[in-house]
N, C-alpha and C positions, 0 to 999 in steps of 0.2 A: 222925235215924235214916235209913237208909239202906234202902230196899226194893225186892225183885227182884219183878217184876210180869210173871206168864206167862199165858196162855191158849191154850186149842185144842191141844192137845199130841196129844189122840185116838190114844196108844200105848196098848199091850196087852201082859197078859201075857208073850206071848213077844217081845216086840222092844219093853222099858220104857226104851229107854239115853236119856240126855237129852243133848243136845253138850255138849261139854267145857267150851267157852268159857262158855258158861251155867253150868253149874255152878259151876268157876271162881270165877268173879263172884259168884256165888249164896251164898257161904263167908263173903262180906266182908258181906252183908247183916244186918242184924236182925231182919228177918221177911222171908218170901217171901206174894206175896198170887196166887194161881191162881184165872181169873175164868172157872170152868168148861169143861167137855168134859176131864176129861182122862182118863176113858173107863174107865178101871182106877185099882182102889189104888195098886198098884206106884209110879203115879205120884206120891200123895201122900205112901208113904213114902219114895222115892226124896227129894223134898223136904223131908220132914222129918230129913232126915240132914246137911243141909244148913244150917237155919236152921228156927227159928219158923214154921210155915206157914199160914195160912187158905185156906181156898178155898169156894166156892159149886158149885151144882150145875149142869151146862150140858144140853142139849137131846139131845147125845149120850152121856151118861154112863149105863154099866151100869145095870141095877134094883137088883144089889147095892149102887152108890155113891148111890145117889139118898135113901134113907136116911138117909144118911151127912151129908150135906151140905142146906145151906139154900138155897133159890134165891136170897137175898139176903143182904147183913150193913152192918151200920154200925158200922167201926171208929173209933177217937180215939186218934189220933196227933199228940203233938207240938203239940196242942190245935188239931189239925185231923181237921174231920170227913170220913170216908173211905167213899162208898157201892160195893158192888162188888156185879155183880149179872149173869150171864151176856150177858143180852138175847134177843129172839128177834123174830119176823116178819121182816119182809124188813130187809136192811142197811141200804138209803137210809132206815129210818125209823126207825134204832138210836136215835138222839137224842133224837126224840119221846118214842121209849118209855121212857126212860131218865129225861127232865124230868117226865113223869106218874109214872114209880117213886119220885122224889129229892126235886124240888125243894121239897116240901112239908116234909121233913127240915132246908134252905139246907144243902146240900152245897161244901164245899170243892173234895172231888174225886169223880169218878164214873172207876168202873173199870168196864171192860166186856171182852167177848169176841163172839164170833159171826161175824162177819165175818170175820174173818182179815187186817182190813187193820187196819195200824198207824193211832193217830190221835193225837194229843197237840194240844190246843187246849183254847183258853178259851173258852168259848162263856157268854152271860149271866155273867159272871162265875166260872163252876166249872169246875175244868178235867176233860176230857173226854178219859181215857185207856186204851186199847187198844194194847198190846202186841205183837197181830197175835200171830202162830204162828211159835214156836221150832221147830218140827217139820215145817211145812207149807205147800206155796207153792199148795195150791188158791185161788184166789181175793184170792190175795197177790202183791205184785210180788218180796218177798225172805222168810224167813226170821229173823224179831225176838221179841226181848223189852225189857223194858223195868224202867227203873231212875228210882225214883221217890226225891229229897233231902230230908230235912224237919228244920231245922236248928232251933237248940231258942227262935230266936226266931220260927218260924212260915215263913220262909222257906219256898217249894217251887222246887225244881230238878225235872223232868223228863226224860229223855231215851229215844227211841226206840234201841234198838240193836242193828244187823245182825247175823247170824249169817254 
């Protein structure tokens, strides 16, 4: 299966547009997985016009969307376990917070957001994937999202990619 993996989008109502080339991409996928903040609906249906969507709840998101969404989820893909979970505190201790959230789970892979910086690594054995910001280069060196391969003997492909 093939999944498009966004965070931090932080658009609104009036300026929802997603880039192209994301989108794009976004058509060929199987599910799309959003790892909070994207601030407005707009965003999630915009997404779901696209592909299958989940997404979790981020530290910026509406009080109307926060309802709406879980701060966490554990998906099963491909007969791999999938934790996605916004994160929060400071960035240098995304990790931490993330191996006290999961590992008690034995996660496959940990999604995350917050930061805005792209990460794609193994770390203890699970890999540890943020997407950084298709929208947003506060605290970013570029502009990504992220495209996650899970091929039906278990395989994972990952890949960070530029906007």
């Amino acid at each position: 299966m093939k999944i498009g993996v966004i965070s931090d989008t932080h658009l609104s109502k009036g300026s929802c547009e997603l880039p192209e080339k994301l989108t794009a991409e976004f058509k060929k996928c199987g599910l799309i997985i959003h790892a909070g903040d994207l601030t407005d609906i707009c965003v999630l249906e915009a997404l779901n016009k696209l592909s299958k969507t989940e997404a979790v709840c981020g530290n910026m998101d509406s009080h109307s969307m926060k309802p709406m969404l879980a701060e966490k989820k554990t998906l099963n893909i491909e007969g791999k376990k999938i934790c996605v979970m916004h994160g929060y505190g400071h960035p240098d201790k995304l990790v931490d917070v993330l191996k006290n959230e999961f590992f008690p789970e034995k996660p496959d892979i940990i999604i995350f957001g917050h930061s805005h910086k792209p990460k794609n690594e193994y770390i203890d054995g699970v890999l540890f994937f943020n997407p950084g910001s298709a929208t947003d280069t506060v605290y970013a060196p570029y502009r990504s999202y992220g495209i996650i391969e899970i091929d039906k003997a278990g395989a994972v492909k990952a890949d960070i990619c530029k906007l």
